[in-house]
N, C-alpha and C positions, 0 to 999 in steps of 0.2 A: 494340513496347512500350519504355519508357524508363522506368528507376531514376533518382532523383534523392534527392537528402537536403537539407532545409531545416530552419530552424529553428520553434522553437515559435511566434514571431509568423508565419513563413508559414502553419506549418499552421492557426491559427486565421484565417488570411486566406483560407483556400484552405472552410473551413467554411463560414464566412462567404458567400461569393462562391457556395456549390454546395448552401447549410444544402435550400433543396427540393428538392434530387436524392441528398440522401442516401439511399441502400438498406439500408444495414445500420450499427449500431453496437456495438463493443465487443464482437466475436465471435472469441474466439481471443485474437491480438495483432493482430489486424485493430483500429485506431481509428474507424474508421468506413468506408464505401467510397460512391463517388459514380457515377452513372450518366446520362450526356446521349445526347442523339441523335447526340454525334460521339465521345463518349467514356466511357470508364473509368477512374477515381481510387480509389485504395485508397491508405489512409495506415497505416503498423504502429506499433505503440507499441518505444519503447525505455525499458529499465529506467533509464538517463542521463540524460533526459528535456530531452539535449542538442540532439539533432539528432532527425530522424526520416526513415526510408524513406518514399517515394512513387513508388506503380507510376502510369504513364500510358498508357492504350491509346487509339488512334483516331487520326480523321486529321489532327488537328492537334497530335497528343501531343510533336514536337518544339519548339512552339512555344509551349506550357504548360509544358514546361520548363523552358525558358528564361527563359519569364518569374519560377516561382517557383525556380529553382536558385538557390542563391549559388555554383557554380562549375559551370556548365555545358559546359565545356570538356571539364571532366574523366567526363563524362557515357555517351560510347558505348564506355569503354571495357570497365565489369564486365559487360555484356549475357549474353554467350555463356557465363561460369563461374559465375553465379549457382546456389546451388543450397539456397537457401530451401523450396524444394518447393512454392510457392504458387500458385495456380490457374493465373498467367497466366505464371509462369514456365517454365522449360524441366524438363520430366523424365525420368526411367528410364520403363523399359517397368512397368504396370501393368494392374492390373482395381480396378474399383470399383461398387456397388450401391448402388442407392436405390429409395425407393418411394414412390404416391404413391397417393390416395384414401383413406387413413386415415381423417381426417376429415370427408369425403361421406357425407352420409346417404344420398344416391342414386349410382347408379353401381360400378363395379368396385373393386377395389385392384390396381394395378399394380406389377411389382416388373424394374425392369433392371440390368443388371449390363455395363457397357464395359469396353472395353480400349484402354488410350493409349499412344503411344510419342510418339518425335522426329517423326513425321510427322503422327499425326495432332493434336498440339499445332498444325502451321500449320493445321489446319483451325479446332480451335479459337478461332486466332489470327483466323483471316480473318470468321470468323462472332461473331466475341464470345463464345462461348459460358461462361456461368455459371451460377450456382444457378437453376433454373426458376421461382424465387420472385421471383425477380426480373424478369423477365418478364411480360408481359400475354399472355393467351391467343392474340390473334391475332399477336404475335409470335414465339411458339412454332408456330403454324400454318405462317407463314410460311419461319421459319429451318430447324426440324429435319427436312421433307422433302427440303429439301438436300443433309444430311452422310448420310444414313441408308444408303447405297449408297457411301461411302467410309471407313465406321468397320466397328469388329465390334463386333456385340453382341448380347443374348438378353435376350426380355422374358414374362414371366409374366400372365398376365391371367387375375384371380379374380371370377370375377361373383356378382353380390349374390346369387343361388340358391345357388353353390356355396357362397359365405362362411357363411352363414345354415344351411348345412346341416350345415359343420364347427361351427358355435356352439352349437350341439345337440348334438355328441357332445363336447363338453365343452373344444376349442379355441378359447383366447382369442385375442385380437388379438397380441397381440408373438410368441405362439407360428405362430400363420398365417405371420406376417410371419415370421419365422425359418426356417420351413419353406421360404416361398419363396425367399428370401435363397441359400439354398443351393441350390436349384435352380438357378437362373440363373448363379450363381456356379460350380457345377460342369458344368454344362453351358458355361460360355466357357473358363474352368478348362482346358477337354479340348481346347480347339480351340490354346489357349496355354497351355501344361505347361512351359513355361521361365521364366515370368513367378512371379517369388515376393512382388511387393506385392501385395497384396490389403488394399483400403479396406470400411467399409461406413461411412454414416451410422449411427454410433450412437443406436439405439432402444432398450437396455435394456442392463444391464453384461455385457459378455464372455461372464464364466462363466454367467449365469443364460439369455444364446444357446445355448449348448451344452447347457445342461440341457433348454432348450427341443427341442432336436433330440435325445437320446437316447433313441435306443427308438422315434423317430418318421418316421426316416430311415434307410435301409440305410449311406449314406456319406454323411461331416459334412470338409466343405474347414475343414481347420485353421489354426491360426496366420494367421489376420486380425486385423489393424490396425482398432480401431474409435475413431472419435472423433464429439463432437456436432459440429455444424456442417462436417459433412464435405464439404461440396458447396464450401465455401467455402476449406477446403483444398488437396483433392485433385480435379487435372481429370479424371480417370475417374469421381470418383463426382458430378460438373457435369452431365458428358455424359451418363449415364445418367440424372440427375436430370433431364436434358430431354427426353431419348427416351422415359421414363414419360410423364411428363405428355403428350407430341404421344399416346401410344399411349393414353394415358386420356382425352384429350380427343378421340380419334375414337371412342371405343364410347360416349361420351356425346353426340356428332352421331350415331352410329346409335338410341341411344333415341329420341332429340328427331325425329327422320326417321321413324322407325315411330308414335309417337304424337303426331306433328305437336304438341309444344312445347319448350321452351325449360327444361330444371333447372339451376334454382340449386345453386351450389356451395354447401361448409361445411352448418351443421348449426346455422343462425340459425333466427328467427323466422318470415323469406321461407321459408324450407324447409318450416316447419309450416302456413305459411299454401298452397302451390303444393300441398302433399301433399295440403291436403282438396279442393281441388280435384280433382285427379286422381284420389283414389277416387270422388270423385262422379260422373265422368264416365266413370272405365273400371275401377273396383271393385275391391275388395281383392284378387284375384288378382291381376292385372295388378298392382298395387302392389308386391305382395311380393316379384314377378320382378324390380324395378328400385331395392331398397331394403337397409340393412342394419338386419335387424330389432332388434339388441341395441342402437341407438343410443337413448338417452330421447324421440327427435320419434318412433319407432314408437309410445311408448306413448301418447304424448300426443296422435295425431291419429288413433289407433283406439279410444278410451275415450271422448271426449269424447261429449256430452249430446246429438248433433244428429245428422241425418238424411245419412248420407254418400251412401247408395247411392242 
């Protein structure tokens, strides 16, 4: 990776040049970030609105440099002392959690929790890895059976019977989600007891996490660091953010194996329209087993006027 600083007509040349590979804008002091088939561009804002950082990753990242450096000479010197703390940069030993099928109407909720240091930052390095959002599914297929056997980490998988059956006794969503959060977090927590960051994606404010786990939990991992767009931050809670999703997107090829189709992701329209389908052909039991029922498509494609079963 290579740090460079340019001015405000580069970065708006560098927009410019990358405007349809942009991934993310204005997240953080992240300016935007850019993503090619050979590279990674992330631009940060400064309050000066003199110069500006630009991280470069990939295989031609010295030679993007160079092109938009105005002093690229001076270039491989800060590498090694950087200590920004940002995804692609070098860090302390950490843990970090993330989760994902929130927003699936079909399917589980996955919750992992990594641990990074100096080593496993080159793996990061070597694989790209960042926010899973950023990702297509079959690149997440592809990449995280790779690292999975050279990182540490623990993953929770809550399937739509089991979610659906805490939603009944009266746990909501960010409380599930808290519940596991700590789970996985104290379960790596135990294997790494010298590691004092601790990241989460923030999903709901601090104290109202805590509140969520009092009285809900025998033991609650303290003192975590929580911020939104954490994935984007911090490379522990990257890596965990991709090891969910590979771990969510395999119990959704074992649905689609066992009832020989294909579920749509999120909790559109295609959702409500695939759903009646599927009760039609294999009936509200089987539905319930692979759905969460507290989403508004439960209601709306079990009420309606027509002949499912």
């Amino acid at each position: 990776m290579i740090t460079i600083k340019v001015t405000k007509e580069t970065l708006d040349q560098i927009e410019k040049e990358y405007y349809d590979n942009i991934t993310e804008r204005n997240v953080g002091y992240i300016l935007f970030a850019i993503k090619t088939d050979e590279n990674i561009i992330t631009a940060y804002d400064n309050k000066k609105k003199t110069q500006f950082k630009v991280t470069i990753q990939g295989d031609n990242a010295i030679e993007l440099a160079k092109k938009y450096s105005y002093c690229p000479e001076a270039l491989p010197k800060k590498q090694k002392n950087e200590k920004d703390n940002l995804l692609f940069l070098d860090v302390d030993q950490q843990i970090g959690s993330d989760e994902v099928g929130t927003g699936d109407f079909f399917g589980p909720i996955v919750v992992c929790a990594a641990y990074v240091d100096h080593d496993t930052m080159k793996i990061i390095y070597e694989y790209g890895i960042s926010d899973s959002k950023t990702f297509s599914d079959a690149k997440i297929k592809e990449i995280v059976p790779l690292i999975l056997k050279k990182v540490h980490f623990v993953c929770k998988i809550l399937t739509p019977e089991k979610y659906n059956s805490l939603q009944e006794k009266g746990c909501n969503m960010n409380k599930i989600k808290a519940i596991m959060h700590n789970y996985v977090l104290l379960k790596l927590h135990a294997r790494c007891p010298y590691v004092k960051n601790v990241y989460m994606d923030q999903f709901t404010p601090g104290d109202k996490y805590y509140e969520y786990l009092h009285g809900a939990v025998p033991i609650v991992l303290k003192n975590i660091i929580f911020r939104e767009k954490g994935e984007v931050h911090f490379p522990s809670v990257a890596l965990a953010s991709c090891i969910a999703r590979y771990t969510f997107l395999q119990e959704i090829d074992f649905i689609n194996k066992k009832y020989n189709v294909k579920l749509p992701h999120g909790a559109g329209n295609n959702v409500n329209e695939f759903a009646k389908k599927f009760i039609a052909k294999f009936g509200i039991d089987e539905f319930n087993k692979i759905t969460k029922k507290n989403f508004k498509n439960y209601l709306e494609v079990t009420t309606e006027k027509v002949s499912l079963i």
